[in-house]
N, C-alpha and C positions, 0 to 999 in steps of 0.2 A: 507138744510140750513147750513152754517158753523158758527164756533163756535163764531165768531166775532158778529154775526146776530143774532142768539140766547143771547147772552148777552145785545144786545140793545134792543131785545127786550123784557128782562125780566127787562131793567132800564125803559121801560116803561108803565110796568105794574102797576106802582103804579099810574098814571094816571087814567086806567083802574079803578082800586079801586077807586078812587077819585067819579067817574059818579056810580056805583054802589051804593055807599051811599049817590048816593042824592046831590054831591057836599057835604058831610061832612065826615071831615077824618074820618078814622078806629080809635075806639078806643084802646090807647096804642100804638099809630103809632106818633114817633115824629121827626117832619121835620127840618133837619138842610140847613139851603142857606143863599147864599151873601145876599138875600132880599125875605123877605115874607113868612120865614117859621115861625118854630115857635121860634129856636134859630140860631144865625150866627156861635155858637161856635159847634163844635160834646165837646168838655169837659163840658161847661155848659149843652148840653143836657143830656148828661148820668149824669151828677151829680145832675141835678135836678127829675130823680128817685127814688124815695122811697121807694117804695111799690111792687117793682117787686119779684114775688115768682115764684114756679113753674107752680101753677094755676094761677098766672097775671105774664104771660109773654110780655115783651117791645118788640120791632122796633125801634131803632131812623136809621133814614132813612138820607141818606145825599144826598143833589143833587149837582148837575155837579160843581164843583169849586177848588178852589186851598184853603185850610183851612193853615193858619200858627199860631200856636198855641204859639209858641215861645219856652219859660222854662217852660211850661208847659205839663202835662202828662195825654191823653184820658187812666183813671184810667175804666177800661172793670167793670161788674156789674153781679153777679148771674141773669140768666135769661134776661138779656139785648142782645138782636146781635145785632150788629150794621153793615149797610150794605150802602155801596155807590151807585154809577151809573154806574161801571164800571172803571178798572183800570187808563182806558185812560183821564179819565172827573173829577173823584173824587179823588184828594190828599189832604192829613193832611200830614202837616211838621212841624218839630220844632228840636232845637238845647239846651234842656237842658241842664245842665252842673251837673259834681259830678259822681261817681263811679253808674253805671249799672241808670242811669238817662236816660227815653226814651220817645218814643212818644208813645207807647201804652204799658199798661201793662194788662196782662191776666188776666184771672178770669174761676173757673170753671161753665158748666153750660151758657157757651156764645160763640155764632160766631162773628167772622170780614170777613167780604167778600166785594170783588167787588170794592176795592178799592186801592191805592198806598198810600203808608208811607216811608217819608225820613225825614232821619235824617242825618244832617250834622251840625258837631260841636261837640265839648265838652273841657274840663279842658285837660291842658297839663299831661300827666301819667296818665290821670284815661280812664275807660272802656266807650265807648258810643255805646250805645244798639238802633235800633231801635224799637223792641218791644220784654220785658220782661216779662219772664214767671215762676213765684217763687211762688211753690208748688201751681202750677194750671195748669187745662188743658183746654184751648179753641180750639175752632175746627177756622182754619184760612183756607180760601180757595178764591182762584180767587184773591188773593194779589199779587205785586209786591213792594218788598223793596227796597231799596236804605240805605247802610248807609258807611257816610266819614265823613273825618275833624278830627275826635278822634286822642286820640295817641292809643288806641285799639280800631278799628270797629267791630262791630258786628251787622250783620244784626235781628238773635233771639237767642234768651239765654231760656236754658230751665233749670231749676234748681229746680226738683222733692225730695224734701229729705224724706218723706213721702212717694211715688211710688202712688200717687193716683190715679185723673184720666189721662191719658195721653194727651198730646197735639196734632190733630191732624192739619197737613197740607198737603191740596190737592191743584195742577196747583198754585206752587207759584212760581215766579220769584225773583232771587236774586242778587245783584249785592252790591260787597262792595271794598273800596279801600281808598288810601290816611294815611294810619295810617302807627305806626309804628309793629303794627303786625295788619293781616285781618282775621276775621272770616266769613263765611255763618254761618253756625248753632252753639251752645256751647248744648253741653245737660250734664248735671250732676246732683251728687246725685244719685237718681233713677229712673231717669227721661225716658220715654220706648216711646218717640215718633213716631207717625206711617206717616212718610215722603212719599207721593205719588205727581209721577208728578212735583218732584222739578228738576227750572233751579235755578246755583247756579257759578257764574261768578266771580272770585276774583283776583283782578289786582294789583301787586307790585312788579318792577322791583326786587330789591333787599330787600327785608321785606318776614319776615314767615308768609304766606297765609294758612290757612286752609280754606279746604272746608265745613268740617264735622269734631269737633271736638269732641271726647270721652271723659268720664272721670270720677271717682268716684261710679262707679258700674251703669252705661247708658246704657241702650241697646234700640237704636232706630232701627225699623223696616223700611227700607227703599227701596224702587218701582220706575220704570220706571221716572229715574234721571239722568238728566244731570250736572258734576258737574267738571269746568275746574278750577284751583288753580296755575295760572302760574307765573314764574317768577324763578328766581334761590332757594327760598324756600320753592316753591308751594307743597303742600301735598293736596291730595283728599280727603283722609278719616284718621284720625289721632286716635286713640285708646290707651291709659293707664290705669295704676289704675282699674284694673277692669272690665272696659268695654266693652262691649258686640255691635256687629253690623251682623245685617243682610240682605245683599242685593240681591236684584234680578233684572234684566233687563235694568242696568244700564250704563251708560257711563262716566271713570271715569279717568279724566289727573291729573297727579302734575308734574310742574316743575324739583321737586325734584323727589317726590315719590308719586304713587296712592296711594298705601296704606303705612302705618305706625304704628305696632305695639310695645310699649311699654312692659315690664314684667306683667305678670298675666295679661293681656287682648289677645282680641278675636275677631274674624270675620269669617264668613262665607259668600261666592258669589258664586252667580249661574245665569247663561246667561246674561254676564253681558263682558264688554271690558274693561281693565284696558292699561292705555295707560301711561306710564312711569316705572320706578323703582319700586320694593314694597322693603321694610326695616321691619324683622320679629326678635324682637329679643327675643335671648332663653328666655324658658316660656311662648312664646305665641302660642297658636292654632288660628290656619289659615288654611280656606280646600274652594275651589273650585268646584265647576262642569260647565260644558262648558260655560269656561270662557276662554278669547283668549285676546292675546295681541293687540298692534296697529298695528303688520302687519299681524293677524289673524292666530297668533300662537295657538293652544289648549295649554294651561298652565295646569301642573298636580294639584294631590289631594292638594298637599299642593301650590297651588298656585307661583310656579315657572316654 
């Protein structure tokens, strides 16, 4: 069965649950839809939680719709996942306005799955984030983002300054563009994200595109990724200040340059294709193993 099949038919399991009790919901399972659920909003859902702890763990469940929340923000909840119907059927959008203003903000202790989030819009000079993550770490997986219209897009912002728990993302799909700089990912502070199975697409003719930006002592762990940053100032993997990456089995373009290290930061890659320029400046450690160019050069220890 492929993986398309498997996903509908784990959005129809809660159907399934539905005739197991009887025609009555699960308790702590709460139903977001254009009509008949229990709320039309996913923000009035999760915000009408109160009580959720370890031992009373939530579901707010969304089914198949277009949600547009507007200038407002699915603010995530200790112990709340919140899970759609699948990428293709369940999206929440909204265009808040103001510095790092998004459509979802993290929380530790909670999933988002199964769902699509765009964000388009925001204030002329300021950041617009499609889902922020400040000192918290959710587990995000089976998402597809979207975020434009800003004058700095960014698809997730991880910004750990406490190093707690990490944020993890697994099979997320990214794509951002239209500003006048573009992010896929931001992690800083101390932020140690464990990135698996990211696509990460960044489109601007003439604008500084990151794919993966580093920075303030971040060291995300990063897996089997595809991450293209094109344009004349496309960068794949961008590292400063500190930061720390480690990749493996990866596929990796910039415009510019794959990789990009700043003074006292750092990267290590192994089985992995780097497909443009890399820019190492003194100070920085940078090492390799079979790792090959785009026309399937073996690149040495230090990545050249």
């Amino acid at each position: 069965m492929g993986i398309r099949k498997l996903r509908k038919v784990a959005a129809l399991s809660v159907l399934l649950l539905f005739c197991l009790c009887g025609g009555a919901w699960a308790q702590n399972v709460i139903f977001v839809a254009p009509e008949g659920g229990d709320f039309t909003s996913p923000v009035a859902a999760v915000s009408a939680i109160t009580d959720a702890s370890e031992d009373n763990p939530y579901l707010v469940k969304i089914l198949p719709g277009v949600y547009d929340i507007g200038s407002c923000c699915v603010v995530m909840k200790p112990y709340v996942d919140i899970e759609g119907s699948g990428e293709e059927v369940t999206t929440i959008k909204g265009n808040a306005e103001g510095s790092l203003r998004c459509v979802v903000k993290g929380t530790d202790h909670a999933g988002l799955r199964s769902l699509t989030v765009i964000k388009n819009g925001g204030l002329e000079g300021e950041d617009s984030s499609a889902i922020v993550n400040v000192d918290a770490g959710p587990t995000i997986a089976h998402v597809t983002i979207f975020a434009s219209g800003g004058s700095n897009n960014m698809a997730v912002y991880n910004d750990d300054a406490e190093g707690s728990n990490p944020t993890i993302m697994d099979d997320v799909a990214i794509w951002v563009g239209e500003g006048i700089t573009n992010y896929g990912i931001i992690n800083k502070g101390y932020s140690a994200p464990v990135l698996r199975e990211i696509i990460i697409r960044i489109n601007g003719d003439n604008t500084p595109n990151f794919g993966i930006f580093n920075k303030d002592y971040a060291s995300p762990v990063i897996s089997d990724a595809y991450i293209n940053a094109w344009g004349l100032y496309g960068v794949g993997i961008h590292n400063r200040e500190h930061a720390s990456a480690e990749v493996s089995e990866a596929e990796i373009y910039g415009g510019r340059y794959a990789l990009s290290l700043n003074k006292s930061s750092s990267i290590f890659v192994k089985h992995s294709e780097l497909d443009g320029q890399n820019r190492f400046a003194p100070g920085t450690v940078h090492r390799c193993a079979s790792v090959f160019d785009e026309n399937f050069h073996e690149l040495n220890l230090y990545c050249k």
